[in-house]
C-alpha positions as CSV (number, residue, x, y, z in Angstrom):
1,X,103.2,109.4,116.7
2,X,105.8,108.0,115.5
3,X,109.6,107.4,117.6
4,X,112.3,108.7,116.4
5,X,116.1,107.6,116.6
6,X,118.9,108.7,115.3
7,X,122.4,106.6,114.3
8,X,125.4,108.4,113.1
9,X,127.9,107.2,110.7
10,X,130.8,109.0,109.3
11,X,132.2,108.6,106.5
12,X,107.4,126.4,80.7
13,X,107.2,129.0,82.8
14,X,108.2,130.6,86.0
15,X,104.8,131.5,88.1
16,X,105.9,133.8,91.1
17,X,103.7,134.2,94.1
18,X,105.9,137.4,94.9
19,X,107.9,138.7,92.8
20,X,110.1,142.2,93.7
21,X,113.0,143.4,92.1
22,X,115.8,141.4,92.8
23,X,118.9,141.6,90.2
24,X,119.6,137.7,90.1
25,X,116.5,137.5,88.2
26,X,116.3,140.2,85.6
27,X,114.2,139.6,82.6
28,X,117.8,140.3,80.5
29,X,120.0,137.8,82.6
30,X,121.3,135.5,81.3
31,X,120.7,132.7,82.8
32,X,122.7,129.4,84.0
33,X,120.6,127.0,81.9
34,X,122.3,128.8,79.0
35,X,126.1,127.8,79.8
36,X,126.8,124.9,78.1
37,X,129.6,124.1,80.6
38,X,129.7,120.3,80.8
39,X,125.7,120.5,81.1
40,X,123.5,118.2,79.0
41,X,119.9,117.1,79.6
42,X,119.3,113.3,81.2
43,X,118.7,111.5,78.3
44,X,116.7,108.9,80.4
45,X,113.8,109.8,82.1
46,X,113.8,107.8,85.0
47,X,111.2,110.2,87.4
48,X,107.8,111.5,86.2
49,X,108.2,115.1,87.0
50,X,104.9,116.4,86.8
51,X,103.3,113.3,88.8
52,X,105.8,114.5,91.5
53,X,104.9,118.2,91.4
54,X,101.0,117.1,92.0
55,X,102.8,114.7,95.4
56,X,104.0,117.7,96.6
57,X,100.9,119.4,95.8
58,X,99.2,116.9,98.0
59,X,101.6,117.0,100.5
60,X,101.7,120.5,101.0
61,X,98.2,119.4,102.6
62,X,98.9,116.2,104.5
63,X,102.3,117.7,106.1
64,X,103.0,117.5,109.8
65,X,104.0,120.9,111.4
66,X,107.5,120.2,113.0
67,X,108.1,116.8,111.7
68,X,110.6,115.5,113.7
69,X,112.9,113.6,111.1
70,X,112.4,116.5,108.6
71,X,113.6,119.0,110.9
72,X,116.5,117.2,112.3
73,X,117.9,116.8,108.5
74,X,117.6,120.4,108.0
75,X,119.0,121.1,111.8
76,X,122.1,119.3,110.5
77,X,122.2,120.7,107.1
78,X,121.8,124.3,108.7
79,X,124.2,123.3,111.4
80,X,127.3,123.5,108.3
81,X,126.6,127.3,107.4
82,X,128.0,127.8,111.3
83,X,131.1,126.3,110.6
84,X,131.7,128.9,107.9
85,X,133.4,132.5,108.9
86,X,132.1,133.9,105.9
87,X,128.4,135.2,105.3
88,X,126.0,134.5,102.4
89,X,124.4,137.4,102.0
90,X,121.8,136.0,98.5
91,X,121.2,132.0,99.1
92,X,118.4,130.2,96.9
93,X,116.4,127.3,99.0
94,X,115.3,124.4,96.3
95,X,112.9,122.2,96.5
96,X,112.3,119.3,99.6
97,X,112.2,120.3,102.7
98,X,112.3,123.9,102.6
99,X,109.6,124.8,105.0
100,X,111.9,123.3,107.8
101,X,115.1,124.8,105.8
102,X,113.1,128.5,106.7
103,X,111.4,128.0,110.1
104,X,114.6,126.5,111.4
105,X,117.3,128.8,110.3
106,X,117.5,131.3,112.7
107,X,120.1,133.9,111.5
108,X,122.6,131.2,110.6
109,X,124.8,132.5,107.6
110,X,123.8,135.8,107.8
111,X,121.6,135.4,104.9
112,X,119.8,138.7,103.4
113,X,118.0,137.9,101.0
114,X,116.6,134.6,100.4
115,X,114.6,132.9,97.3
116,X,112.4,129.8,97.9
117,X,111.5,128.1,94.9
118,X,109.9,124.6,94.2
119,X,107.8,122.8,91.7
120,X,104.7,122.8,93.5
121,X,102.7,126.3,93.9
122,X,100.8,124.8,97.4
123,X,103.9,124.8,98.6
124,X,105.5,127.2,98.0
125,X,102.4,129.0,99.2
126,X,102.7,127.0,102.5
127,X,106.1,128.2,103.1
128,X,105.1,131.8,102.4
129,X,102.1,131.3,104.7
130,X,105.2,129.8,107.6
131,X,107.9,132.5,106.6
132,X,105.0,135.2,107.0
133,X,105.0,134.6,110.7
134,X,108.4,134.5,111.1
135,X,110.4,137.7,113.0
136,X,113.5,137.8,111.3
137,X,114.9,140.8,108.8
138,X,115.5,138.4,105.5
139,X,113.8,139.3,102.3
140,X,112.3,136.6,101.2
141,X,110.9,136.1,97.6
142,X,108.7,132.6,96.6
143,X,108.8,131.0,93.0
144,X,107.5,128.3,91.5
145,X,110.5,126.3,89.1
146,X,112.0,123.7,88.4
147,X,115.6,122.4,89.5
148,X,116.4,121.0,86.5
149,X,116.2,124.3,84.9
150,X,117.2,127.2,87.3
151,X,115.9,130.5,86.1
152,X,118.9,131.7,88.2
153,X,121.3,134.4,86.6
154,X,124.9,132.9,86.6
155,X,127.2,133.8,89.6
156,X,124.3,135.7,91.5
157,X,124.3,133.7,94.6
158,X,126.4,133.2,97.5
159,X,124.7,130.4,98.8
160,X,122.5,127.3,97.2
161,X,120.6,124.8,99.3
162,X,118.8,122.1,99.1
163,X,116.7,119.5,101.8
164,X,115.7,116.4,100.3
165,X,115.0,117.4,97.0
166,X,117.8,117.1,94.7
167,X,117.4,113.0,94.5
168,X,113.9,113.4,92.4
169,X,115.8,115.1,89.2
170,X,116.1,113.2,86.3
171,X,119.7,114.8,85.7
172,X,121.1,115.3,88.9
173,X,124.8,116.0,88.0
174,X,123.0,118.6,85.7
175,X,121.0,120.4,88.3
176,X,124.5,120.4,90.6
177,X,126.3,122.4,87.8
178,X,123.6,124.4,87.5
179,X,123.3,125.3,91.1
180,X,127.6,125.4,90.7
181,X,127.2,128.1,87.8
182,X,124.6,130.0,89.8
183,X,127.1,130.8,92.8
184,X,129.6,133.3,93.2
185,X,133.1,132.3,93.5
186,X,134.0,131.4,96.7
187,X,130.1,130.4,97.3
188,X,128.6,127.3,98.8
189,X,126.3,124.3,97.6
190,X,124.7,122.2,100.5
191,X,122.3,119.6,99.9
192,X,120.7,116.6,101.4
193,X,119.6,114.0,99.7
194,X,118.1,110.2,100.7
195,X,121.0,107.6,99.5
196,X,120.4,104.0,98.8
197,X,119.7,102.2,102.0
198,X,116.7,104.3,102.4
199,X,113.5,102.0,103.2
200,X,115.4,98.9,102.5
201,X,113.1,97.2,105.0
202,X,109.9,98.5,102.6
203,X,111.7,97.2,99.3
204,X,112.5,93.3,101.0
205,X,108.9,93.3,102.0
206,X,107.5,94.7,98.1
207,X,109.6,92.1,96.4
208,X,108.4,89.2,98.4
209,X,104.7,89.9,98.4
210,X,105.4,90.5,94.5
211,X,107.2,87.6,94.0
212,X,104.0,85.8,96.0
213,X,101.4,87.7,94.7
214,X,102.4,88.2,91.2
215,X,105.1,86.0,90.3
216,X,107.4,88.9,89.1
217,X,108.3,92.4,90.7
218,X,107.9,95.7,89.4
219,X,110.0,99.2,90.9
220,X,107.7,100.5,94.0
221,X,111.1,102.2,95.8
222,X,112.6,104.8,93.9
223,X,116.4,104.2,93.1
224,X,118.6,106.7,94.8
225,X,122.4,107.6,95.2
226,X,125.2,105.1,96.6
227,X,127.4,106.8,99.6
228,X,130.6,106.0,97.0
229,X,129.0,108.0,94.4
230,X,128.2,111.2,96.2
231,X,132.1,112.5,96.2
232,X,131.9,111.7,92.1
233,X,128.8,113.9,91.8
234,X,130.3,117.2,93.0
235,X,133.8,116.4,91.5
236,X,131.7,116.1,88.2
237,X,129.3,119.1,88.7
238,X,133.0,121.2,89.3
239,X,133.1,121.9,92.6
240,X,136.2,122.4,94.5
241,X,136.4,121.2,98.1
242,X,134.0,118.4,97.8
243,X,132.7,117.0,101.5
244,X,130.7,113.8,101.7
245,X,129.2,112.7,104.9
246,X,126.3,110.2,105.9
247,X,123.8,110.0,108.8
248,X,121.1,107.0,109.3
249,X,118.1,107.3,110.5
250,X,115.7,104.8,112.1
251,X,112.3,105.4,112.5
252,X,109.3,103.3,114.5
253,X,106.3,103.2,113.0
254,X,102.9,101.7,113.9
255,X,102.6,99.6,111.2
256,X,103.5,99.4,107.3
257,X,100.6,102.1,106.6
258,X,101.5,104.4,109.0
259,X,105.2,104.6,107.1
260,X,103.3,105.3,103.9
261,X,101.2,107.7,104.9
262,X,104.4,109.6,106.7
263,X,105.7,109.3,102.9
264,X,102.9,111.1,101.2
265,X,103.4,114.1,103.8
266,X,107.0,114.2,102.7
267,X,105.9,114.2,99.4
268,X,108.3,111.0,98.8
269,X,106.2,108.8,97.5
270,X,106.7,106.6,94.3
271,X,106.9,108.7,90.9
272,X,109.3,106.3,88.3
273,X,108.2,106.9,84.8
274,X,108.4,102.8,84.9
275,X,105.8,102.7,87.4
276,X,102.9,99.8,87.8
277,X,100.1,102.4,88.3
278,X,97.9,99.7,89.7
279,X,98.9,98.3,93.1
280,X,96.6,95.2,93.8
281,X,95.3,95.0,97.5
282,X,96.4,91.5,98.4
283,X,99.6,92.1,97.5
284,X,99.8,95.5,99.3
285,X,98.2,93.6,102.8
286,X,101.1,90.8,102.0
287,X,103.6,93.9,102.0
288,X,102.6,95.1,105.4
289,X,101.7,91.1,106.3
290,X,105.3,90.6,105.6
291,X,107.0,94.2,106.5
292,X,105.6,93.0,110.3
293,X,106.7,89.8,110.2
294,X,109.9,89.6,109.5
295,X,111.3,93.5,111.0
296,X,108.4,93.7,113.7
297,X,110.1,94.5,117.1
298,X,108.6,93.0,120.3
299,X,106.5,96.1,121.3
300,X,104.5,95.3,117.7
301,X,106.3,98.5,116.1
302,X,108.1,98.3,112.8
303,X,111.3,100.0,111.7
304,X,112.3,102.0,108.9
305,X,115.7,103.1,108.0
306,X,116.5,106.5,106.4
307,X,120.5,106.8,104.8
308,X,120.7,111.1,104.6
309,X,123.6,111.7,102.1
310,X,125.1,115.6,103.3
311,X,127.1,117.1,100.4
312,X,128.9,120.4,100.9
313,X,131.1,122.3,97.6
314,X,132.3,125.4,96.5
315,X,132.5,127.2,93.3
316,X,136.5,127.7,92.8
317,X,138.1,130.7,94.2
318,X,141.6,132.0,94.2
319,X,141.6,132.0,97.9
320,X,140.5,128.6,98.6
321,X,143.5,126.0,99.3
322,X,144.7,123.7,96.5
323,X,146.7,120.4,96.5
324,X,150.8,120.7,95.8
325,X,151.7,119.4,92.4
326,X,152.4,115.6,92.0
327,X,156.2,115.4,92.6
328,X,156.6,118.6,95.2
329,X,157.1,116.4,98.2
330,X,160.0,117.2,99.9
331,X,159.6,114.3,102.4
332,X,159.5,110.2,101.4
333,X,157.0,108.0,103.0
334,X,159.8,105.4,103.6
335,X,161.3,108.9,105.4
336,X,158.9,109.3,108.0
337,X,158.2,105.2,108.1
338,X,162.3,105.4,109.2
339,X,161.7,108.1,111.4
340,X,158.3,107.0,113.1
341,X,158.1,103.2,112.9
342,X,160.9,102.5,115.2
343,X,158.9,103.8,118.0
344,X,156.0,101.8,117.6
């Protein structure tokens, strides 16, 4: 197994496994997809969506009960809803991680009724399977959907989250008003997503055995977010009160294989529309030939480094606090320089 440490920074058609009533998705709704407030369909394509749905199909097999990384993401995702005094009694789970999202919550935000969807059927059959054994009071309904296109009826929910999902959408400030539109006011977006030093180790070693091997490179790592850009994404999608945090992760691994078959039970392997669909053994032995050589540590084991992007908004209430006016300050800076630098 693999060893696990953790280093902080700061800074179309719905197919329902079980469907009961449940008013945020009645047949006359009308649903969020259908505001055109600021949201407009990706233009480019950069993710094949339905190769992605079959990954997660296929992971839905391979995956690891209690992985160790995927649960400390959602421990610290979860971990926010407890720094909230108010409750979130409807909350909608999308996508990733939400197996670990279900097993590990625990009462936390006093959710009562809770809806699971995700592209894949297999999994969301595996989290029904999980949430089946689970001794908790929360109603729990499963769907199969698609983030991109919530089937969500518009200020329904008081609660959205999402574990390592939202980085495969093609439009993701899209899928964040969406998600924005779908919440009450007052209510709460959380997500998790993988930002852009994720696997940085893996993308050196591609391009070199590419550059080798091939004499050009083609895109095996997905691009993701920059840290910079997460605070732009919720300020776009509307939300009030943005929060932007980041935690890195480094993981040990046997070798370069054992990395990528940790991937396909995450479900986060490669699926760019710009894909090479062919990956030519030598170079993928160079890859791992190279991975080892240059990031191998002396006990033979290889790291690889996971940036989590946390980003926490809320859909504008009357309630929340707002910033003064430009101009209201009562109070110079070369006031309080006057009054406080002479003492330093």
């Amino acid at each position: 197994m693999t060893a696990f440490s953790v280093y902080r920074r700061s800074s179309s058609l719905w197919r329902t496994i079980r469907m009961e009533p449940y008013h945020i998705f009645s047949p006359s709704a009308s649903f969020c997809t259908d505001n055109n407030d600021g949201l407009q369909s990706s233009r480019v394509k950069v993710f094949d969506r339905d190769l992605k749905r079959k990954q997660r199909d296929r992971a839905a097999w391979l995956m690891r009960p209690g992985d160790s990384f995927v649960d400390t993401i959602a421990e610290n995702l979860l971990d926010r809803l407890e720094d909230c005094k108010k409750t979130f009694p409807a909350a909608l789970c999308l996508g990733g991680s939400m197996e670990a999202i279900r097993r590990l919550l625990r009462g936390r935000g006093a959710i009562e009724k809770l809806v699971m969807m995700d592209t894949s059927y297999d999994m969301v059959k595996l989290c029904k399977n999980s949430a089946e054994v689970c001794n908790d009071t929360i109603e729990t309904t499963f769907m199969v959907g698609d983030e991109e296109f919530l089937p969500v009826k518009e200020s329904s929910l008081d609660l959205v989250i999402s574990c390592l999902g939202l980085h495969w959408t093609n439009d993701l400030p899209g899928a964040m008003i969406q998600s924005r539109l779908a919440l009450k006011p007052d209510g709460l977006f959380l997500a998790a997503i993988l930002g852009g030093e994720t696997l940085k180790e893996l993308r050196i070693a591609c391009t070199v055995a590419q550059m080798e091997r091939e004499g050009g490179i083609s895109p095996r790592v997905s691009p993701l977010a920059q840290v910079r850009d997460a605070g732009n994404l919720l300020t776009r999608a509307g939300f009030s009160l943005p929060g932007v945090d980041v935690d890195q992760y480094t993981i040990r691994y046997k070798s370069a294989l054992e990395l990528i078959e940790h991937l396909r039970t995450m479900g986060e392997t490669n699926a760019l529309l710009q894909r090479n669909p062919v990956l030519r053994r030598d170079t993928a032995l160079a890859t791992a030939a190279i991975y080892d050589s240059m990031f191998a540590a002396e006990d033979g084991t290889i790291p690889a480094t996971f940036q989590v992007i946390y980003m926490t908004g809320w859909r504008e209430h009357n309630s929340q606090q707002k910033p003064r006016k430009r101009g209201s300050a009562t109070v110079s800076f070369e006031d309080i320089q006057k009054q406080f630098g002479s003492q330093t």
